[in-house]
C-alpha positions in Angstrom: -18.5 120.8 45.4 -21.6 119.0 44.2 -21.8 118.5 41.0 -25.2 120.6 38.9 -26.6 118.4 36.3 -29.2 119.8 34.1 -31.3 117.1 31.4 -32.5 118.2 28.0 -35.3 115.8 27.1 -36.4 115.5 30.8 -40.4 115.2 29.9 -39.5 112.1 28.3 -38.8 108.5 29.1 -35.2 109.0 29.3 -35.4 112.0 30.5 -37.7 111.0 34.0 -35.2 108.1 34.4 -32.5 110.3 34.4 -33.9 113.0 37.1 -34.0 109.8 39.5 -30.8 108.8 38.5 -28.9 112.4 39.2 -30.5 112.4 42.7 -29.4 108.4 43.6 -26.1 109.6 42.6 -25.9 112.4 45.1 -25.8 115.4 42.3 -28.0 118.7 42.2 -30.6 118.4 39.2 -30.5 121.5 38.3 -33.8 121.3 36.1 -34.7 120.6 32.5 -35.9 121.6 29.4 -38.5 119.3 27.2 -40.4 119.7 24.4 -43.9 118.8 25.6 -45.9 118.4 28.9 -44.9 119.4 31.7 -41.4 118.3 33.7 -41.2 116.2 36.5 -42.7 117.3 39.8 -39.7 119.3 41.7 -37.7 119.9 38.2 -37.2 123.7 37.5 -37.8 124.3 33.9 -35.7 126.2 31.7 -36.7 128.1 28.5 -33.8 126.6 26.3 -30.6 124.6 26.7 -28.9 128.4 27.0 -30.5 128.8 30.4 -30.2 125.3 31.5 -26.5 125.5 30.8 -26.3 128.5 32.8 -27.5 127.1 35.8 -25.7 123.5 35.6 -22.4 122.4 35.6 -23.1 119.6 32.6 -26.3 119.2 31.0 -27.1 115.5 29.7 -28.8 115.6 26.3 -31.1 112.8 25.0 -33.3 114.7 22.5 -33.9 114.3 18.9 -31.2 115.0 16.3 -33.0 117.6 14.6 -32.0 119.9 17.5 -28.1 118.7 17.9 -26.8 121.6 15.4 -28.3 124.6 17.7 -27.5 122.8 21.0 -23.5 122.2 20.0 -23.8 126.2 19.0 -25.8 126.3 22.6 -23.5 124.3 24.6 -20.0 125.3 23.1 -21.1 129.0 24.3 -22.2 128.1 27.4 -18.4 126.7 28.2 -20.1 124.2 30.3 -19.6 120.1 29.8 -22.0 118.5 27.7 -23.2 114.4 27.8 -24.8 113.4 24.3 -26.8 110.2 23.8 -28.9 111.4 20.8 -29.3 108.8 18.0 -29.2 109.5 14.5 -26.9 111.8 13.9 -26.1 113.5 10.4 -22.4 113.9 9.4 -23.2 117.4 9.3 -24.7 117.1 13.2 -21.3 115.2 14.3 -19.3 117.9 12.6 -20.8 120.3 15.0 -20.9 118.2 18.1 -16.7 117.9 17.3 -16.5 122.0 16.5 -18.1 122.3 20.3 -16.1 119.8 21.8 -13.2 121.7 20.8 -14.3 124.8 23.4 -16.1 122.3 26.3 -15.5 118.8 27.3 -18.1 116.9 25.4 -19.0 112.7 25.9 -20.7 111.6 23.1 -21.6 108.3 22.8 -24.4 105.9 20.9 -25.0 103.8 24.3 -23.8 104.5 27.7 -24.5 101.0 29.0 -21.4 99.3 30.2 -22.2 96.3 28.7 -22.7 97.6 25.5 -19.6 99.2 25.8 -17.9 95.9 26.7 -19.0 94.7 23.3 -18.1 97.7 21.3 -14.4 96.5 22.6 -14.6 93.7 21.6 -16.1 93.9 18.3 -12.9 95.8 17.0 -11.1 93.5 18.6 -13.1 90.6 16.5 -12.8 92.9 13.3 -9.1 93.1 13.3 -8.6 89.0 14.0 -11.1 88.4 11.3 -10.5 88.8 7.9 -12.8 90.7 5.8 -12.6 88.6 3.0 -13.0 85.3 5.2 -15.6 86.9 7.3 -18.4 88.5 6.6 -19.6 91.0 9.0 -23.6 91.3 9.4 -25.4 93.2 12.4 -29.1 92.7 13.8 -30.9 95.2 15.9 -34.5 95.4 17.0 -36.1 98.0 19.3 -39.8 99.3 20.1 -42.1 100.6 17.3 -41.8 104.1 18.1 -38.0 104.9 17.6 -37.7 106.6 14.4 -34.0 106.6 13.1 -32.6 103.3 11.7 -29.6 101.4 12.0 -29.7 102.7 15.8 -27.0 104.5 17.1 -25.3 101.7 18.7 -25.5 99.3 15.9 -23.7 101.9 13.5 -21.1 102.0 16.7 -21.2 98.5 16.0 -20.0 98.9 12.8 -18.0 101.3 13.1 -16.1 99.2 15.7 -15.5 96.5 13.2 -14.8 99.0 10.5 -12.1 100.7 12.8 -10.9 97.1 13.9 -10.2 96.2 9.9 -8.6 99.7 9.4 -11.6 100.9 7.1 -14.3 103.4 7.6 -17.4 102.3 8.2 -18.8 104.7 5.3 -16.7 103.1 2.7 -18.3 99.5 3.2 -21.8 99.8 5.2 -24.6 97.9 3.2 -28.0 98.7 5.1 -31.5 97.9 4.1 -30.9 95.5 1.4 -34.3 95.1 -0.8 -35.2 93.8 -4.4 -32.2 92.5 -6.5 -29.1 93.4 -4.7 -26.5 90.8 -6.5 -23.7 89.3 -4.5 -22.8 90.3 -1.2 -19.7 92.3 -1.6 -16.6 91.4 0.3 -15.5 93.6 3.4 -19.0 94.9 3.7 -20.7 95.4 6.6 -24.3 95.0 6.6 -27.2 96.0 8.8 -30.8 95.0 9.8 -33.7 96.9 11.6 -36.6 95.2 12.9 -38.9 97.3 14.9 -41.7 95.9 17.1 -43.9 96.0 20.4 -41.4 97.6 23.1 -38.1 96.1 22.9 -35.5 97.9 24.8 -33.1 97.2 22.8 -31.1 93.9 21.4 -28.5 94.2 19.1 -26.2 91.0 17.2 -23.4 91.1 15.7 -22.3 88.2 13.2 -19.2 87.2 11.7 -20.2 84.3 9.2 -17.4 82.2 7.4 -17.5 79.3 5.0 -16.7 77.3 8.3 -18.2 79.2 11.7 -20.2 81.5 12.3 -19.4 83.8 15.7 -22.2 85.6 17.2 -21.9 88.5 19.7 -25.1 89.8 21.8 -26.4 92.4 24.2 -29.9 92.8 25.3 -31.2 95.7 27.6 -34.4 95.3 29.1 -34.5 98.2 31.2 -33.6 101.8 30.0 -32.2 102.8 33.6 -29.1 100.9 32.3 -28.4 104.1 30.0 -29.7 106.7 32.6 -27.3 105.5 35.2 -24.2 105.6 32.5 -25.1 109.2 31.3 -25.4 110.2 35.0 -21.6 108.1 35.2 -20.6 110.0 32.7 -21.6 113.2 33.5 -19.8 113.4 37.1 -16.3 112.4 35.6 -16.7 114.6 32.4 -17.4 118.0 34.9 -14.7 120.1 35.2 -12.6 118.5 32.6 -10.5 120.4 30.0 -12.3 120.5 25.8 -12.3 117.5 24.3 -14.8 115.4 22.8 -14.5 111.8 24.4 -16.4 108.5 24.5 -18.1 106.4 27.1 -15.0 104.1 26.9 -13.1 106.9 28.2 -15.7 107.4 31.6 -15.2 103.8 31.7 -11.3 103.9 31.5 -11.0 101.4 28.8 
């Protein structure tokens, strides 16, 4: 049976990538909900994630984290699979997106590129071959003006890679947005810095930097579609699958 896919967010950018994304895969787009202008020519409209959920099979959510609270409440009555790329998510927001993913299948992940994916990999590898007190672990990003929450989603998976890698949480030693008189750098930390300009896609570095090398590990997007067609990916393996809340590592079998 063709698999129903339903987009929250599908008035915007994401969202109209992802409506021609569901149809090159071969999948019913079952409509949308947005929160301004009107959808896509074609897309039924829904009144709230409720009703889209009742009319899809998994709905693909790239909103804005002040809504992920009431759609994991949304979603987890709904019993249908949900596929979360919204950035900037509270403790508190996670919290609930794990509470739902205990009554549907959830994938939740902070980039469904492959490549970025790839790196996430290997940046835990990197973290567990190099010593935190050797190697100090320091990541980049930059995207366009208009994104609001900072570090983005995939730089704190970044982190948390590394911080999961060293057998440490990522809350414990995260130094972000270092101004004025800091001191020292501490050892084990892992820091972070956000540039924001023009309409970068999205670059993200992550350094380790000893006394002796410095190892530098990269990925650049220059085309959102990259993140549409994971989502869409993602969506047609997590449909139909038992609770659970899973990664994009997992659609990707790694």
């Amino acid at each position: 049976m063709t698999t129903r896919i339903g987009i929250a967010g599908v008035t915007g950018r994401m969202g109209q990538l992802l409506v021609e994304e569901v149809i090159a895969a071969g999948a019913v787009l079952s409509g949308g909900v947005g929160r301004s202008a009107a959808p896509p020519a074609g897309v039924t409209a829904y009144a709230d994630v409720a009703a889209l959920a009742a009319a899809s099979d998994v709905v693909i959510d790239f909103t804005h984290a002040s809504t992920a609270q009431a759609t994991a409440a949304a979603m987890a009555e709904s019993g249908k699979a949900w596929v979360l790329g919204t950035s900037g998510l509270s403790a508190e927001d996670e919290a609930a997106v794990a509470a739902a993913a205990g009554r549907i299948p959830v994938v939740y992940a902070s980039n469904f590129s492959a490549g970025v994916n790839l790196v996430l990999a290997l940046a835990e590898r990197m973290g567990a071959a190099l010593p935190a007190d050797a190697y100090d672990a320091e990541i980049v990003e930059m995207h366009h003006r208009q994104k609001v929450d900072s570090p983005s989603g995939t730089a704190i998976g970044m982190g948390r890679a590394v911080a999961k890698g060293r057998g440490v949480s990522l809350d414990d030693v995260i130094e972000s947005g270092r101004h004025g008189h800091t001191g020292a750098r501490k050892t084990g930390a892992i820091g972070f810095a956000a540039l924001r300009g023009g309409q970068v896609v999205g670059e993200h570095t992550l350094i380790f930097a000893a006394g002796t090398e410095h190892i530098a590990l990269t990925h650049r997007a220059f085309d959102r579609r990259a993140f549409a067609t994971g989502a869409v990916r993602a969506a047609l393996w997590i449909a139909g699958r038992d609770p659970g809340l899973r990664s994009m590592m997992d659609v990707l079998g790694m």
